[in-house]
N, C-alpha and C positions, 0 to 999 in steps of 0.2 A: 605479651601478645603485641606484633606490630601492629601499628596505630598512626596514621597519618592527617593533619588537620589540610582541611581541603580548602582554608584560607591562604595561608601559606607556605604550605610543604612541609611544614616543622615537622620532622618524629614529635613524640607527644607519648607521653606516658600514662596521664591522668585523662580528665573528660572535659579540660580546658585547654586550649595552648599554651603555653605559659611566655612565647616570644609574641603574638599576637591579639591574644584573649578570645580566641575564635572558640565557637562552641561546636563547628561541625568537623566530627572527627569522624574518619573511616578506620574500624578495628576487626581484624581478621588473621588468624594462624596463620595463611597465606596468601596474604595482602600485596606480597612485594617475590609472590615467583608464578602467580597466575597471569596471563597474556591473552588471553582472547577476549573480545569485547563486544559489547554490543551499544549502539548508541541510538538514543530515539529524542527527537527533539518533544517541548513538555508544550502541547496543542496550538502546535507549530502556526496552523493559517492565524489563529486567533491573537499569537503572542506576535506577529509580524504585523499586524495590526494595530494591537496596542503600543508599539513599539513607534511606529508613523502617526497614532495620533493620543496623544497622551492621554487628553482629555477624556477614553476609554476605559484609563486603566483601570478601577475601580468601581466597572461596569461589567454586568455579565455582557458577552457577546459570542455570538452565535453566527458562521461563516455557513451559509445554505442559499440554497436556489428558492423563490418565491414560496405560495405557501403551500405550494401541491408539492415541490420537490423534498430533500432528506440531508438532515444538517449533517454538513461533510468534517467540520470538526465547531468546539465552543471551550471558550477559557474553563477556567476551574469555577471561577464562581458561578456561572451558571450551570454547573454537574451540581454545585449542591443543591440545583432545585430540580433536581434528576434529567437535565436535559443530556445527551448520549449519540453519538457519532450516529450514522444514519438510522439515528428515529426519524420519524415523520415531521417535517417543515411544522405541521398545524398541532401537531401535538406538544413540541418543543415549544411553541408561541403559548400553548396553552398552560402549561409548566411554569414559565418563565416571561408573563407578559413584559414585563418590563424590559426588557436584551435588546440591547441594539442587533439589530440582524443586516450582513454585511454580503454580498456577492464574493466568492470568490474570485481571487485574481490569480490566478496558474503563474503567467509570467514574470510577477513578483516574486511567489514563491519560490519559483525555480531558480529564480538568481539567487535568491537567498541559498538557497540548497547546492546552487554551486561554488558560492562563497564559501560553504562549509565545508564541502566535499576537497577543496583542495587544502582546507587546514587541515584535512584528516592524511591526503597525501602526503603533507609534510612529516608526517609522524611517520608512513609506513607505506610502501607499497602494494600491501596487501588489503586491501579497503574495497568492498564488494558494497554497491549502493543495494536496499533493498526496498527503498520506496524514496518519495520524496525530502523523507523529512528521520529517517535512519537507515545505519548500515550498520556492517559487522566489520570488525579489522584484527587481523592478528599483529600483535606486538611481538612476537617472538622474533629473540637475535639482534634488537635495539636499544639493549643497556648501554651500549658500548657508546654506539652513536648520540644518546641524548644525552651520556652521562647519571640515567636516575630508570631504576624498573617502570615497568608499563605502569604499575598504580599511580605512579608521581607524575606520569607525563599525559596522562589524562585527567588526572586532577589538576596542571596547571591549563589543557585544551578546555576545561570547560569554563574557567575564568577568561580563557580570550573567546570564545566563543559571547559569552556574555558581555565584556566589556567592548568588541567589536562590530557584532551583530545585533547586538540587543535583547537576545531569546536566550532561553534556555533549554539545556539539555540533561537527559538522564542518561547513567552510564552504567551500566551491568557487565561485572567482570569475573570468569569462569575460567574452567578448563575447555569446553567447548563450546560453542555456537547456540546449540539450543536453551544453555544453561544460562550464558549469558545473558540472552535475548528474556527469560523469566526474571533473571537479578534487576536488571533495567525496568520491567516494568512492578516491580516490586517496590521501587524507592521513588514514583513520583509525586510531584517535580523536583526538580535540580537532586535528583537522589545520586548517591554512589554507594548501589549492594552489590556485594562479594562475595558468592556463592561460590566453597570447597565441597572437601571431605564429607562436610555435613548434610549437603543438599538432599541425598536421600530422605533422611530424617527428617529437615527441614517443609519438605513437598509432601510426606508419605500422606496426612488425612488429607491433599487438596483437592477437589473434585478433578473427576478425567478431562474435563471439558477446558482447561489451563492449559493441559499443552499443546503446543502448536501444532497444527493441523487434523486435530479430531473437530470433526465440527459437530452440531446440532444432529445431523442423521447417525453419526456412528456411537456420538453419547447414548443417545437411545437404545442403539442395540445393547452397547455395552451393561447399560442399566438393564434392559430387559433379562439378563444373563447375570444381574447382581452386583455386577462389578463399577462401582461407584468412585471410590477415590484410586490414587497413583500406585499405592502401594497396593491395591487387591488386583492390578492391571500387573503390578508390576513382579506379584506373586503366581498366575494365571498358568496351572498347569498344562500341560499339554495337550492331554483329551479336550477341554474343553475351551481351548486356545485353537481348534480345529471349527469352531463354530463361528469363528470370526473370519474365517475364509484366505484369502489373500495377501491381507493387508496384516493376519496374524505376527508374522517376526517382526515388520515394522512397528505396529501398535506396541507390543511387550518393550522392544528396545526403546522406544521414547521412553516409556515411563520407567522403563530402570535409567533412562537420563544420560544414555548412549549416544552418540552424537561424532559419527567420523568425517562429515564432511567440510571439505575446506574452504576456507577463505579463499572466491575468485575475483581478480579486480573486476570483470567486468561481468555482468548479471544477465544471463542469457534469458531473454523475454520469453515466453510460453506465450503467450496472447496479448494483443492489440484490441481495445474498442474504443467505440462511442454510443454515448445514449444520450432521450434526451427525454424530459417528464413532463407532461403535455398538463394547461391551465385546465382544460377541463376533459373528462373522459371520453375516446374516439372506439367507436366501433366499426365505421364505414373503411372495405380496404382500401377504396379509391385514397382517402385521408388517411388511412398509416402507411399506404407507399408513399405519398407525399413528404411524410414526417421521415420516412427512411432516407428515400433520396439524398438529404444532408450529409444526415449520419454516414453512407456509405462514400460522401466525396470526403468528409472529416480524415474516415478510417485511408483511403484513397493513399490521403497525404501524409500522414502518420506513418505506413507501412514505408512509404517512399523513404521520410526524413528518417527512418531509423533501420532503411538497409535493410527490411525487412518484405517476405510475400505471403499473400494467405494462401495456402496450400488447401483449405477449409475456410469456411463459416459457419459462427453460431448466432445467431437469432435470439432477444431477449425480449420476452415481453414481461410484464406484472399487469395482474386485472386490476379493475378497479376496488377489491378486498383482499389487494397487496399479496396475490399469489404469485407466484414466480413461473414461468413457464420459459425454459430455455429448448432450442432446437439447433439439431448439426446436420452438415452437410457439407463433404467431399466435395473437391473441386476437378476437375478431368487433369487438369495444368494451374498452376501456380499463380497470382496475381496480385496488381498495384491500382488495378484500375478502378475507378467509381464503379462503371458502367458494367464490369463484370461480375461482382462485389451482387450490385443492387439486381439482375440478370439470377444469380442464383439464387441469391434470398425471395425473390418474389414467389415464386411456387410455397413456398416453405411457409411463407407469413400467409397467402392465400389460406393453404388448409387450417391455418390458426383462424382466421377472419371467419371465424362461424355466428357472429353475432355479438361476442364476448367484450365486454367492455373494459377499454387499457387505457390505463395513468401513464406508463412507461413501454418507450421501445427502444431498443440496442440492437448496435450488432458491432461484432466481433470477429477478429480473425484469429481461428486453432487449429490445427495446428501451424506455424508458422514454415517457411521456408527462405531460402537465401535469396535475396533480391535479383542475384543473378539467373533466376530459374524462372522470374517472372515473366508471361505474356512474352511468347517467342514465339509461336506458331508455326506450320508447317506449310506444306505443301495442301495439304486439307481446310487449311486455316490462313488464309490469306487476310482476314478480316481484322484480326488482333493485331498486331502488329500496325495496321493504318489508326484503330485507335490509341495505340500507343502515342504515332506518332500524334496524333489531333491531343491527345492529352497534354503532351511536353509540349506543344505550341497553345493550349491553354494555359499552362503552370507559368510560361516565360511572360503572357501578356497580365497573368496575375499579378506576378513580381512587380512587370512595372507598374500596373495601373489601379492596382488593390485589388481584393478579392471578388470583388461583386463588376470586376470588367467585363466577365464573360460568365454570361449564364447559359444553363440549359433551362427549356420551356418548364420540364415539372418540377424547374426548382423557384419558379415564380409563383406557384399557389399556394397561399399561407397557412401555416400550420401554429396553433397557439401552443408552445411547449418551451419547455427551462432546460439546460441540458449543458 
């Protein structure tokens, strides 16, 4: 069976190297003719961190907003004291008093994540980002060019990735995309699984709730109907494969591990937000439009810097017993603006404002549209267009003078929140 030591490339026959002494071997019947990847960096904010201060490493740490907000990622040592991607700030302190607990820093990260993003170019033009910190890449058709199949040339990317950047990466390699993205996070950190032929078998008792995109509401139904692991989804006659509605051919096809969609270099956004998780609970609307107002100049310049309009907005709020309550709303025309943004959302967050007490407020642009559609106005609409322009003569006096050059009045009344 091919076997490759991911120290230094060696073929490898046994379960040591025998050029290297390396112990970490990848072993699979189709190690060296499978191409598609998946790559996920291993608790990417946390290892960039330790990375810039050493004196960390051998400390839990935990990347989160104060202690009302929700830890956005935490090294490994502190999962073993079960702390968990947005659990709760206070309850992760509670778990893990001892973590150092760290702000994140986006602007870091993202260099980091462009630093990688372009070693992955180097391998392939086909490299679709799909968050900050992983993507997908197809290798197929660049044996030729590196001289060595996709297994070998992602086992020497994830040596320069470490000896360059400092962090480490996991890497899942399939026949397609979704299968990938399960092999990857099957082996971490620094893992390399190789899910074939076998994968069925390998998946068949794992609960429905594994693969990607069934979430918490559709497991439910799914359970309420019996259907608990992959293989009884993925066994799901047809009479009773009509009780799942819709999304019925999708659901059966993930779990038989179907998967045709392709690697696109660039990753077409669905949605735009911001939110932001208030120190103590606001019930007053006067004070959640306040706390929006931001939010809505954030989203503003976001939609702009990424060529994007909101054609919609959704509304996010969570009570103060961490329920979730989202709300949508069409927009007449397309938009970039603050002013438009915060304009529609107010009716919407009004009829929420019953009294109800929020930790968190968001808002977000869905569906999206082409920046060129945005805020054009007509003959009826004379008004748009003059904020457009008052906007782009704010955005230019920002550039020069920093952010807080020009304000508007209700963005002067304070609002306590993390975000």
């Amino acid at each position: 069976m091919p076997a490759l030591c991911r120290d230094c490339d060696e073929i490898v026959q046994g379960s040591v190297c025998n050029k290297c002494g390396g112990v970490r071997i990848v072993r699979h019947p189709e190690l060296f003719t499978l191409a598609i990847a998946h790559i996920d960096c291993d608790a990417f904010f946390a290892a960039v961190e330790k990375r810039d201060r050493p004196e960390l490493r051998d400390k839990p740490v935990i990347i989160g907003g104060g202690v009302r907000g929700v830890v956005s990622t935490c090294c490994y040592i502190a999962r073993l004291y079960g702390v968990r991607s947005a659990m709760p700030m206070f309850k992760a302190r509670k778990l893990c008093p001892q973590a150092v607990v760290l702000p994140p820093e986006m602007a870091k990260y993202s260099a980091v994540s462009r630093q990688m993003r372009a070693m992955f170019e180097a391998l392939t033009p086909l490299v679709q980002p799909l968050s900050v910190d992983e993507a997908a890449l197809d290798l197929s058709g660049t044996q030729t060019l590196h001289g060595a199949p996709p297994a070998v040339v992602l086992s020497r990317l994830a040596r320069r990735v470490e000896a360059e950047l400092g962090i480490t990466i996991s890497i899942g390699l399939a026949r397609n995309r979704m299968l990938a993205k399960l092999a990857a996070e099957r082996g971490k950190p620094r893992g390399f699984t190789v899910l074939g032929a076998e994968a069925a078998g390998v998946l068949a008792q794992e609960k429905i709730g594994l693969l990607p995109g069934i979430g918490p509401a559709q497991v439910k139904k799914l359970e309420a109907l019996g259907i608990i692991t992959i293989s009884q989804l993925a066994a799901l006659e047809e009479g009773r494969a009509a009780r799942l509605g819709n999304d019925a051919a999708a659901l059966i096809a993930r779990a038989r591990l179907q998967d045709d969609r392709p690697i696109r270099p660039e990753r077409e956004s669905k949605s735009i937000s911001a939110e932001t998780t208030f120190e103590t609970d606001i019930a007053d609307r006067e004070a959640l439009e306040t706390a929006l107002w931001p939010l809505c100049e954030k989203l503003g310049r976001r939609l702009h810097r990424e060529g994007q309009a909101a054609a919609g907005i959704v509304l996010k709020l969570k009570t103060a017993d961490f329920l979730l309550r989202t709300r949508s709303q069409r927009l007449s025309c397309p938009t970039q603006l603050a002013e438009s943004i915060f304009e529609a959302a107010q009716p919407v967050l009004g009829r929420e404002a019953d009294g109800t007490r929020f930790r968190l407020i968001g808002i977000g642009a869905a569906p999206l549209a082409a920046a060129a559609l945005a805020d054009q106005g007509d003959l009826a609409d004379t008004a748009t267009p003059r904020r457009r322009a008052r906007q782009e003569a704010i955005d230019r006096l920002r550039t020069r003078f920093g952010d807080t050059a020009v304000q508007r009045g209700r963005a002067l009344r304070p609002v306590k929140g993390k975000g």
